[in-house]
LOVO-945966 format. One record per residue (C-alpha): x, y, z. Coordinates in steps of 0.5 Angstrom, whole numbers, padded with zeros to 4 digits, always signed. Layout:
N
XYZ
...
//
This chain:
387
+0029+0120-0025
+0025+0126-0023
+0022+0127-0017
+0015+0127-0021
+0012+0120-0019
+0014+0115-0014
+0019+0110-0017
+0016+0105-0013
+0009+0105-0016
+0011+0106-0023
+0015+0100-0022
+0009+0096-0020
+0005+0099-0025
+0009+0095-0031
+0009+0090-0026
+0002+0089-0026
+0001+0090-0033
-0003+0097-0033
+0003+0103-0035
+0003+0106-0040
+0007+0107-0047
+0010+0113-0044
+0011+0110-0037
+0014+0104-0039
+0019+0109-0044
+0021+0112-0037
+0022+0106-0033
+0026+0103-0038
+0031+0110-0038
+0032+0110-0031
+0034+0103-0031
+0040+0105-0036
+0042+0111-0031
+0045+0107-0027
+0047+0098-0025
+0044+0099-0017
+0037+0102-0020
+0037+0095-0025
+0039+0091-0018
+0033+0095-0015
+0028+0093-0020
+0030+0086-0019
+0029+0085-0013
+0022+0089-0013
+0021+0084-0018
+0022+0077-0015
+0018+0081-0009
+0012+0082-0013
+0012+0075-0016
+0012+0072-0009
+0004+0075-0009
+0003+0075-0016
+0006+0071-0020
+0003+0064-0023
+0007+0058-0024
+0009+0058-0032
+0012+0053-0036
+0020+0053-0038
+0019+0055-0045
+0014+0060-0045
+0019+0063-0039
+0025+0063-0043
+0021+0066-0048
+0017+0072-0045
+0025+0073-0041
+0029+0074-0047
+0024+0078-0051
+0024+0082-0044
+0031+0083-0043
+0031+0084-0049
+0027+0091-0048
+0030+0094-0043
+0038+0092-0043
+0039+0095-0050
+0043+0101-0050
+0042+0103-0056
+0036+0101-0060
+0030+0107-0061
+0022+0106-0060
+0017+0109-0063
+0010+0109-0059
+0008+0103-0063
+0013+0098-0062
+0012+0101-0054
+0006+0099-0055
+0007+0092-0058
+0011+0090-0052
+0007+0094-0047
+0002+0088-0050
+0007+0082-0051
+0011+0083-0046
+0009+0086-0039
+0002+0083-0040
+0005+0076-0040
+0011+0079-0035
+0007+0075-0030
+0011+0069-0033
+0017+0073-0033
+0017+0075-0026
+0017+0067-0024
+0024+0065-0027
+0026+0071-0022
+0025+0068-0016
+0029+0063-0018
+0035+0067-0019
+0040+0066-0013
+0041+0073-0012
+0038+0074-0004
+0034+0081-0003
+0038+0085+0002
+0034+0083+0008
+0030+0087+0011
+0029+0084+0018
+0033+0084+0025
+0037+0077+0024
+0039+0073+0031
+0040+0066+0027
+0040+0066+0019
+0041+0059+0019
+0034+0057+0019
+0034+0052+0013
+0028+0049+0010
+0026+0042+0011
+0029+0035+0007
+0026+0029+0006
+0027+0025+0012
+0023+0021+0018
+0022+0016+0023
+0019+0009+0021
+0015+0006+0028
+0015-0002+0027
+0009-0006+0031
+0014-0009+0036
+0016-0002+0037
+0023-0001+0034
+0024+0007+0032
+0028+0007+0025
+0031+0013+0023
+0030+0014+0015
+0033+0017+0010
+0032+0017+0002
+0040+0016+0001
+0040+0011+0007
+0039+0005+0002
+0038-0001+0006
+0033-0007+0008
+0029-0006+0013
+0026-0011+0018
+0019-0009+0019
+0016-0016+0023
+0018-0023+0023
+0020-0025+0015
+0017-0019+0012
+0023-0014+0010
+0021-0007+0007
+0026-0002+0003
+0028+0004+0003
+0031+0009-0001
+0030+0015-0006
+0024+0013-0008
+0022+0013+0000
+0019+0006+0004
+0017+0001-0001
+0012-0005+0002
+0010-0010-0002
+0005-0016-0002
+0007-0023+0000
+0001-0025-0003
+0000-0029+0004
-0007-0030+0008
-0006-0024+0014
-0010-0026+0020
-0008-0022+0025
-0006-0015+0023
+0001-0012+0024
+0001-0004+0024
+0006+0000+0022
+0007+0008+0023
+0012+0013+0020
+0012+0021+0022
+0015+0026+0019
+0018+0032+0024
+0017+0039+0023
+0021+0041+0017
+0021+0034+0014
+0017+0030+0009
+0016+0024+0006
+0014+0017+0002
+0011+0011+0003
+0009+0005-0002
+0003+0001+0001
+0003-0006+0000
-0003-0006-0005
+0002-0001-0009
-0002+0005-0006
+0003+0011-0006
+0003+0017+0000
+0006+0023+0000
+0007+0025+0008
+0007+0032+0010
+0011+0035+0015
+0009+0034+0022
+0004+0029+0020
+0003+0021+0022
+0000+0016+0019
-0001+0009+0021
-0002+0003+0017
-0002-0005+0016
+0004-0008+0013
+0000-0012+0009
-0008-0011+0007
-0013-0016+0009
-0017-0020+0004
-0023-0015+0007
-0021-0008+0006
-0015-0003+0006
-0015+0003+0011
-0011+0007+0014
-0010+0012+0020
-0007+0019+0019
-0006+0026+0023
-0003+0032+0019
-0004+0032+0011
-0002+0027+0006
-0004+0026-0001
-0006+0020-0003
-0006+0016-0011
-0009+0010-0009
-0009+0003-0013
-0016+0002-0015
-0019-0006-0013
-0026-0007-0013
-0025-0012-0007
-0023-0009-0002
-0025-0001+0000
-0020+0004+0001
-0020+0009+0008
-0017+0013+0011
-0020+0016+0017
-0018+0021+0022
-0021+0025+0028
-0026+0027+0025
-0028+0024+0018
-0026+0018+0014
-0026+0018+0006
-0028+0012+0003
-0024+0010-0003
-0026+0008-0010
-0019+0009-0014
-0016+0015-0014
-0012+0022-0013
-0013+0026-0007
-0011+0031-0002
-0013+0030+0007
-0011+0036+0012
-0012+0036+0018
-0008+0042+0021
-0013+0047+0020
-0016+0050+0026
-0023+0049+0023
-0023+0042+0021
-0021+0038+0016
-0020+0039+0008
-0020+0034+0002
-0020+0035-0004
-0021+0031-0010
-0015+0032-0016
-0019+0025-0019
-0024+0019-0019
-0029+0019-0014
-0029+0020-0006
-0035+0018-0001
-0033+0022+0006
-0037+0022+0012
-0037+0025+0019
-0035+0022+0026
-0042+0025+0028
-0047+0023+0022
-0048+0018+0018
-0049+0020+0012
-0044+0019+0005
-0042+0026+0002
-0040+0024-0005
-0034+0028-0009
-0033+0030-0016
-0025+0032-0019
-0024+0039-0016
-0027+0040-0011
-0026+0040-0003
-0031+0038+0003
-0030+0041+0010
-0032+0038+0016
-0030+0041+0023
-0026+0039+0029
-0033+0035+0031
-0033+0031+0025
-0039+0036+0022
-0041+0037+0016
-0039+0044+0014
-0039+0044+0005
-0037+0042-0001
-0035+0048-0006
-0031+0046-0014
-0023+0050-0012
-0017+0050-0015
-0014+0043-0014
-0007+0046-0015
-0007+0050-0010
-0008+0044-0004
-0004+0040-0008
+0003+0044-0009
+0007+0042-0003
+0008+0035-0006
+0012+0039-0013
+0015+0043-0008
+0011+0050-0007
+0007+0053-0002
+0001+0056-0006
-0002+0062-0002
-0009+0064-0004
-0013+0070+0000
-0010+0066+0006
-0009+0068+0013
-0002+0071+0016
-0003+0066+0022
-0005+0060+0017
+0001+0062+0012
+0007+0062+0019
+0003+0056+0021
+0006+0053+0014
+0013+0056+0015
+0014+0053+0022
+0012+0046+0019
+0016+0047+0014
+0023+0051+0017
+0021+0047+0024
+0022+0054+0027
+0016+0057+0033
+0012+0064+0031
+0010+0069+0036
+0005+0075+0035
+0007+0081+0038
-0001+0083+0036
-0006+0078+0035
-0009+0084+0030
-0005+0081+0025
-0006+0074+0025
-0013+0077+0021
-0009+0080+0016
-0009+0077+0008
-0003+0074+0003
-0003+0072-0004
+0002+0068-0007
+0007+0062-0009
+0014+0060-0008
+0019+0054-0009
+0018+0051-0001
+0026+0050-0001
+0027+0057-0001
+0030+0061+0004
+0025+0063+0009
+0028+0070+0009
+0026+0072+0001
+0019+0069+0003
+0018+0074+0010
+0021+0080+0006
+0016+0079+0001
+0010+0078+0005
+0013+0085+0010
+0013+0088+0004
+0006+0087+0001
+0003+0088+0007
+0006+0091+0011
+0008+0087+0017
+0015+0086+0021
+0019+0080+0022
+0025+0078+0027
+0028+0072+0028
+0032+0070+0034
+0035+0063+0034
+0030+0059+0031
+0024+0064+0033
+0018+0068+0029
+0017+0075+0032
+0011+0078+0028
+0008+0085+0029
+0006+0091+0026
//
């Protein structure tokens, strides 16, 4: 590799799909010059996924890496500037696909980060269940066992979280009760009408253990997304400090972490949702979230990618032009570690990207330094920022 160019930068060139035929030859020789420059590209790889990469299907992964692997590892095939052309088309395009199966290598990147305790571990599926009568029930989803929740009413639990069901039985008084997730846990629960709730981490919510004949409604605080039986009968709410969302059968995501309010978004049917302080309905359509502030005022409606407020449920954090105070506001949630701002200057600062929520908190740091170019300590259990 001559001194010509920043490697680097060639690197990300191909990366991002805008080298050259002649770019591309070159960095495929330099990949053959040695196995560290091999590890280094990887390693500049999976960061460049962690801002860049969408979420392909597996088929076209295997398909786009072998074609890959397949350009850059031969040691002895000869390309003509047609067929660089061909792959520089079919390949490095496409290779934002490729680069997602390479964050699921399990090879770490060299960190580049002062370590007090590297054993910050990534949340699990676990809570506690609070029955009416004030009873504190740890659970587990590998904990498999009946549990008491008032007088004649068992609930179980297991891998498919908390299940209620209905006792077809008239319910004069309501029984509530709340299931919480700590910080660095999630959790499920089934409703007695058959309603299932995904819970966020460090998130409430409380409910009926069984419905009335009259209306469904829940309390939650934090973030759940919600697939609701649907029943003509009896309306579904789920209220919070500062909205209730009226329910007519469907599929959606309630946050309510932000500091600016909460947000709802509508994968599916149809949602009615109001602010504490007015009266008026606000109806959503699929795709599109609604935004109230911390006082229950309205704030908008825009069309978004559902995907995006819903991917903490299949197992990702999705980050799209957002704030380092919101992302570290995630990650703490989630790996139940505390952040500190060495400069408030780089709370304002913006990341893009997506990546497996189970993975080391250190790969997703690096990525996030390297891109924007921020620095990161960790001691005991603490996220010291700065520039």
């Amino acid at each position: 590799m001559t001194n010509a160019f920043n490697i680097d930068e060639l690197i990300l060139r191909v990366l991002d799909g805008v080298a050259t035929p002649d770019e591309i030859q070159t960095l495929a020789q330099w990949l053959k010059t040695s196995p560290e420059n091999e590890v280094y590209f990887n390693q500049l790889k999976k960061a460049w996924n962690l801002t860049s990469g969408p979420i392909p299907s597996e088929e076209r992964v295997e398909h786009e890496l072998g074609n890959y692997m397949k350009y850059i590892r031969s040691k002895h095939r000869k390309y003509s500037i047609g067929q660089l052309v061909k792959y520089a088309a079919i390949v490095m395009i496409p290779l934002l696909s490729v680069i997602y199966w390479l964050q699921l290598e399990k090879d770490e990147i060299p960190s580049q980060m002062a370590v007090g305790n590297p054993g910050i571990m990534p949340g699990e599926h676990k809570a506690m269940l609070i029955t009416a009568q004030g009873q504190t029930i740890a659970l587990l989803p590998s904990l498999e066992r009946d549990i008491c929740v008032q007088e004649d009413f068992v609930v179980k639990n297991g891998q498919a979280g908390i299940v209620y069901q209905d006792s077809k039985k008239t319910v004069s008084t309501l029984q509530y009760n709340t299931l919480r997730t700590p910080r660095g846990g999630e959790y499920t629960v089934v409703l007695s009408d058959g309603t299932k709730v995904y819970l966020n981490a460090a998130s409430e919510l409380k409910y009926p253990v069984q419905f009335d004949s009259k209306k469904r409604q829940v309390h939650l605080s934090g973030e759940a997304y919600f697939e609701v039986t649907r029943d003509t009968n009896r309306p579904f709410y789920v209220v919070t400090d500062a909205v209730r969302v009226k329910v007519y059968g469907t599929e959606f995501n309630v946050n309510t972490y932000g500091v600016g309010g909460t947000q709802t978004t509508l994968v599916s049917g149809k949602v009615g949702i109001r602010g504490k302080s007015s009266g008026r309905e606000y109806m959503m359509e699929p795709s599109q979230l609604a935004e109230f502030d911390v006082n229950g005022e309205f704030k908008g409606i825009r069309n978004v990618n559902v995907g995006t407020y819903t991917a903490w449920k299949e197992g990702f954090f999705v980050f799209e032009n957002e704030g380092l105070e919101d992302i570290l506001n995630r990650l703490s949630r989630w790996y139940d570690v505390d952040v500190f701002y060495g400069s408030e200057k780089v709370k304002g600062y913006h990341f893009t990207g997506h990546m497996e929520k189970y993975e080391d908190v250190e790969i997703i740091l690096n990525a996030i330094s390297k891109m924007v170019g921020v620095h990161f300590t960790i001691k005991d259990r603490t996220i010291v920022i700065t520039e």
